[in-house]
N, C-alpha and C positions, 0 to 999 in steps of 0.2 A: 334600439330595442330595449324597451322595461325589464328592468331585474328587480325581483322579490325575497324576499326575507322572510322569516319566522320568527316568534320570539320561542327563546326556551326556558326563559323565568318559571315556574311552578305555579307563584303566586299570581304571575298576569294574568286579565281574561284573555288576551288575545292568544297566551300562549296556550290555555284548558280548549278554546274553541280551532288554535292552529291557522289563523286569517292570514292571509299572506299579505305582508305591506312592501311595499314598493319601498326600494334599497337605492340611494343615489349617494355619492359623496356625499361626506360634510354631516348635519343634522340626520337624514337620512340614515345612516348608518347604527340608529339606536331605535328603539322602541318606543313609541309617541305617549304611552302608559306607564310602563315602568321605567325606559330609560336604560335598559339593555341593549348591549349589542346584536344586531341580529343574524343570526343564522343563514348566509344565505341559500337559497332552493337552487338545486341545477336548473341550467337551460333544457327547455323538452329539446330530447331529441329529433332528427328526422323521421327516422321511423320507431315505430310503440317497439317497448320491452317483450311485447307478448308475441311479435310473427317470430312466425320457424325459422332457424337457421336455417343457414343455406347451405345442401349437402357438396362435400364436398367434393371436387371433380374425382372420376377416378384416375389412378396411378397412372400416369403415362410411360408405357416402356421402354428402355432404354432402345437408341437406333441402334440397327447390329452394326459390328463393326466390320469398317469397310474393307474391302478386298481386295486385296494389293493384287493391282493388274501385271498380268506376264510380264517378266523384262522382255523389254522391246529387242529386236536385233540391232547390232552396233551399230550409229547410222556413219553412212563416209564422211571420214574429213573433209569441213567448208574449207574452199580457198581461202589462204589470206588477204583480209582486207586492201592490201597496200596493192594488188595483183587480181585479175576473177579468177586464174589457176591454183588449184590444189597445192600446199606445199610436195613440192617430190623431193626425192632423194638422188643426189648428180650421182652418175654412173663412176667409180672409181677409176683416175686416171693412172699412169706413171705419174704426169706432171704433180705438182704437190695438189692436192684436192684441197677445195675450202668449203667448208660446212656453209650453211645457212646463217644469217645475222641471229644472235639470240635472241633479241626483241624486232619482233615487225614492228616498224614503222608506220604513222596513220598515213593515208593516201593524201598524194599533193593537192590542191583546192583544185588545178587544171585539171583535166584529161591525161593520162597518160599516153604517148604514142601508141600505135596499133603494133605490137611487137609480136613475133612468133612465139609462143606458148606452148606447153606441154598441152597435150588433152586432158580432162580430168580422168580422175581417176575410176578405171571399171568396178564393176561390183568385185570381180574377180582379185583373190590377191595379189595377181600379177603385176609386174611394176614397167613400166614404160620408162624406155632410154632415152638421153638427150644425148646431142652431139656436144663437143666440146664448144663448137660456135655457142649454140644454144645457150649454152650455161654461161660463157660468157657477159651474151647479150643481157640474158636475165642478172647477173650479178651487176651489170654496168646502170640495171631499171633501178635498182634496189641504192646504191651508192647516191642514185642523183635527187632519192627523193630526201625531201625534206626534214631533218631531224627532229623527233618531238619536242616542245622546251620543256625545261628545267621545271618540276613543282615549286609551285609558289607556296610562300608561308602565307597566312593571313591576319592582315594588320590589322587592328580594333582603330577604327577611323572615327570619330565624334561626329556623327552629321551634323555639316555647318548649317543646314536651314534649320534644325531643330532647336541649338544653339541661340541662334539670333530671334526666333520667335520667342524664345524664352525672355532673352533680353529685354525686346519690348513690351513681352505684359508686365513683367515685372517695372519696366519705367510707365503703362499707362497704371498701374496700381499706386505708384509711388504719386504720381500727376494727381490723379484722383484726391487720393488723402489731402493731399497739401490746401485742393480747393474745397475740400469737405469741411477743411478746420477753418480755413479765411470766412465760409461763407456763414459759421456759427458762431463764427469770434465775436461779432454784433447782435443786439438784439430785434434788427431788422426780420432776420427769418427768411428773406422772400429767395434768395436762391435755392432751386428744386433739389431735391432730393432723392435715391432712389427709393429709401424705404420712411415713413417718419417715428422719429423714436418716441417710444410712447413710454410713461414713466407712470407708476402709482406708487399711493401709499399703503403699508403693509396689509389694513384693512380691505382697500379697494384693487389691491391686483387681481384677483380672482377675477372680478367682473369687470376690468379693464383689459383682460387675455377673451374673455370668451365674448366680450364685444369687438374684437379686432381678428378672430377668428371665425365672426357672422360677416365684418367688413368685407375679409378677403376671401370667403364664399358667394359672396354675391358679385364684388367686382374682378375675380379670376386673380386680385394682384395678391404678391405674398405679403403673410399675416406681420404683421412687423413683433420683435421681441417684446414684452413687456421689462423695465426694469424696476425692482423698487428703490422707490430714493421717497427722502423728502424735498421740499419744495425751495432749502438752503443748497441741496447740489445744482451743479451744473445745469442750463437752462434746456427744456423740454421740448419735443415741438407739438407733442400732446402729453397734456397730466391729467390723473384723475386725481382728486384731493377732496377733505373732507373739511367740513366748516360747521361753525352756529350759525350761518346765513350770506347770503353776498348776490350777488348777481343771477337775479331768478331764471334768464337765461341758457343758464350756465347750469341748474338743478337738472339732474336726470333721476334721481334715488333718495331717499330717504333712510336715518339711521338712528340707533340709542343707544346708550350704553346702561345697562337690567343688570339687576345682582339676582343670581341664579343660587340656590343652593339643591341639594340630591331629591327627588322625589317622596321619599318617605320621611323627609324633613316636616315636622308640624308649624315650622315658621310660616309667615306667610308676607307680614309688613313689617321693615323695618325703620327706623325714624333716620334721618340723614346723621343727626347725631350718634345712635350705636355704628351704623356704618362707618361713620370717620373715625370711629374709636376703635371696628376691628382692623381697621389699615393701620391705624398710626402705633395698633399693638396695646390700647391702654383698655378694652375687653376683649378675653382671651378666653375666655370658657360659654358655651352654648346651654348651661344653667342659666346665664344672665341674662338671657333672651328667652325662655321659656322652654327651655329641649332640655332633654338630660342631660347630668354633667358629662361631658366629655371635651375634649382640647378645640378651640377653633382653629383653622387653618386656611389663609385668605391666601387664593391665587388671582394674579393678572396676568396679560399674554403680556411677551417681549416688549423693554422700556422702548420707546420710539414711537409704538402702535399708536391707532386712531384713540381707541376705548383708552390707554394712559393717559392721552394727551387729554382728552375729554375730563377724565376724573381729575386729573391734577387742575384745570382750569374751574373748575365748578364744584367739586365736590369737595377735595380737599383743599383749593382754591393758594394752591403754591407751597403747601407743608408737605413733607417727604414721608411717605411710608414706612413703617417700622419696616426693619432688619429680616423680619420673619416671614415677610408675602414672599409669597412664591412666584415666581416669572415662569410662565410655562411657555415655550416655542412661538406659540397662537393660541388663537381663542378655540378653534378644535381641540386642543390639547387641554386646557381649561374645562370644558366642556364633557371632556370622556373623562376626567379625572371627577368631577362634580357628582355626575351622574352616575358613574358606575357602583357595583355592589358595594364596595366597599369606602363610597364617597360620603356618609352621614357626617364624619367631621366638616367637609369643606365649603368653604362659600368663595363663591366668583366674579367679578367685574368683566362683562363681556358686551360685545356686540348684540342687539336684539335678533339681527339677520342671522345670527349661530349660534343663540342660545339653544335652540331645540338638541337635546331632550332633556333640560335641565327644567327644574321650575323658577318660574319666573317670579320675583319681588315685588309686592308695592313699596314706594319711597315715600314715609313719610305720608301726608296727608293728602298730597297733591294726586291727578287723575293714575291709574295704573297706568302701566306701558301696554300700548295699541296698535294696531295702525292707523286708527283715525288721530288720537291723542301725540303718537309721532309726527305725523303728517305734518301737522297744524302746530308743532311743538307746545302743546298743552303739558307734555311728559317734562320733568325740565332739564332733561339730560339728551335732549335729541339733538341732534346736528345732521348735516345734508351732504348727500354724495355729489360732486361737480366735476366738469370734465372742461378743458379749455385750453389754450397754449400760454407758454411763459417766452413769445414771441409777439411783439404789436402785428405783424404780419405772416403767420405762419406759411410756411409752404402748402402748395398746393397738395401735395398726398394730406399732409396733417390738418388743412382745413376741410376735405371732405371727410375725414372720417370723423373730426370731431363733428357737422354736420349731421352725420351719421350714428352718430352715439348721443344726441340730445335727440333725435329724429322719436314719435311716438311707434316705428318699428322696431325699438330698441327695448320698450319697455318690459316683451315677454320674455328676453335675456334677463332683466332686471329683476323680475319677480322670480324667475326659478331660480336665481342664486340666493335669495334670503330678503332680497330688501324690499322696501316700500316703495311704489311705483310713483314716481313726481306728481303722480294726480290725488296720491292718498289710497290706494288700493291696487 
């Protein structure tokens, strides 16, 4: 689903007319004119601001409270389980009388013999006599039945299948690993893998994540991690990387590295020579270029990045940047500092695919930055986005998806993250 923005600059038209621009990460996130942040517009809701509430139900009353039914009449004493006769009471003897066991006994798992029994008890409160035999008999029922056992405590017992299942993932996880590390130790590659690890460099992880999460939308398999590294760590079974050229094969993108400075900046071209002088720090003031006097202040994204590597091989051609540039996170961060209200001091080294909403430079006399002039590296600071294994035989996960990411289905990933599509547009 599209999400839209506003600008609320004063000064913009888009902000006096209120046009709504489409809000996506990245360049997105500013105003294509002034280079504001933008505003964004709620989602519509489901239904319009203007239907009638919905009244609400009425009060529902409490249920009355219930009414305690008559006490029942006493019902007669059940026999005791151990017996189907009624507890009685023996008729008192001379001989010593013996009361009743205090606890009944559960009944034996057999039948009991068919023994003479008292009748149960009438409604009436009258009590019915046993003969001495009787009670006898009945006390001799009671002695032979079976005593209940002992309560048991309960022991906390570890279940052993629980136990041993344990055991074993944990020895096939440890199995695993050991042949996961043998089969990378070479730079053969060809034992499979379940996921393949996919590496970029700081410029190209973005669009090496959302090319691997078009992969595992089409083939059901999961999206494998992106990491970044450079091309000096450990070996890959997919990289994306960036170059001045190599193996056409192997191009999926195009890229530049543009000096952007704030929108209401009157600069427009600068010669490769002022440039090299405000990196290396020897011009420092934005009088010497044609703006009012005020302090210059050059940022680049993190030492490592594609755009450093770039400008250090071609522009400043292995001399080191004065003390005073600024390293910002990435080139988004470069980029919202440039362009924002209070970016007129700044100038920038960045990516062409993230310059937006910065203004872009001409260098020196040579063509502007384009996408045709990229493309074709007419620009002279372009280099190519490549994808391929640092495997002579990658695994099978990692040779379809690199497949899959030179594939010309790949290329409308390619353009909506910023870059120049391997065909020049």
């Amino acid at each position: 689903m599209l999400e839209f923005g506003v600008c609320r600059n004063a000064a913009c038209p888009k902000a006096a007319t209120s046009e709504p621009i489409e809000l996506y990460p990245g360049p997105g996130e500013y105003c294509p004119d002034c280079g504001e942040r933008l505003d964004p517009l709620p989602a519509p809701s489901a239904a319009t601001s203007t239907a009638p509430a919905p009244s609400a139900p009425p009060p529902v009353p409490p249920p009355p409270a219930a009414v305690a039914p008559p006490p029942a009449a006493p019902a007669a004493p059940r026999p005791a389980a151990a017996v189907p006769a009624a507890p009685v009471v023996p008729p008192p003897a001379p001989a010593a009388p013996l009361p009743p066991p205090a606890a009944a006994a559960p009944p034996p798992p057999a039948p009991v013999p068919a023994a003479p029994v008292a009748p149960p008890r009438a409604a009436s409160t009258s009590r019915v006599a046993f003969s001495q035999d009787d009670f006898e008999k009945f006390r001799a029922q009671v002695d032979e039945a079976p005593a209940a056992p002992p309560p048991t405590r309960a022991v906390f017992r570890p279940p052993i299948v629980a136990i041993a299942a344990a055991v074993v993932v944990v020895l096939l996880v440890v199995v695993v690993a050991v042949f996961g590390l043998r089969s990378r130790s070479g730079k053969s590659g060809s034992a499979a893998v379940a996921a393949a690890q996919l590496c970029g460099s700081p410029g190209t992880a973005e669009l090496a994540s959302a090319i691997a999460q078009a992969y595992a939308k089409k083939t059901g398999k999961p999206a494998p991690t992106v990491t970044t590294s450079d091309s000096n760590a450990s070996p890959c079974d997919v990289r994306f990387w960036t170059a001045g050229g190599g193996d056409a094969r192997a191009i999926i993108a195009h890229d530049a590295v543009v000096a952007i400075v704030n929108p209401q900046n009157p600069v427009s071209r600068l010669s490769p020579t002022q440039l090299r002088g405000i990196l290396t720090g020897k011009i420092t003031d934005w009088s010497s270029l044609g703006d009012t006097p005020k302090p210059i202040i050059a940022m680049l994204p993190e030492s490592g990045s594609d755009e450093v590597r770039v400008v250090q091989q071609t522009l400043l051609r292995g001399v080191k940047n004065a003390s005073t540039v600024v390293h910002a996170p990435s080139t988004a961060a470069v980029v919202r500092a440039v362009a924002g209200a209070s970016g007129r001091r700044f100038i920038g080294l960045v990516s062409f695919s993230g310059a937006v909403p910065g203004k872009v430079l001409a260098i020196g006399a040579s063509t502007p930055p384009s996408v045709l002039s990229i493309a074709d590296h007419r620009y002279p600071y372009s280099y190519d986005v490549m994808v391929g294994s640092d495997f002579r035989t990658p695994p099978a996960d990692a040779a379809a998806l690199i497949a899959f990411a030179r594939s010309d289905e790949v290329q409308a990933i390619v353009t909506h993250a910023g870059f120049i599509g391997r065909h020049g547009f």
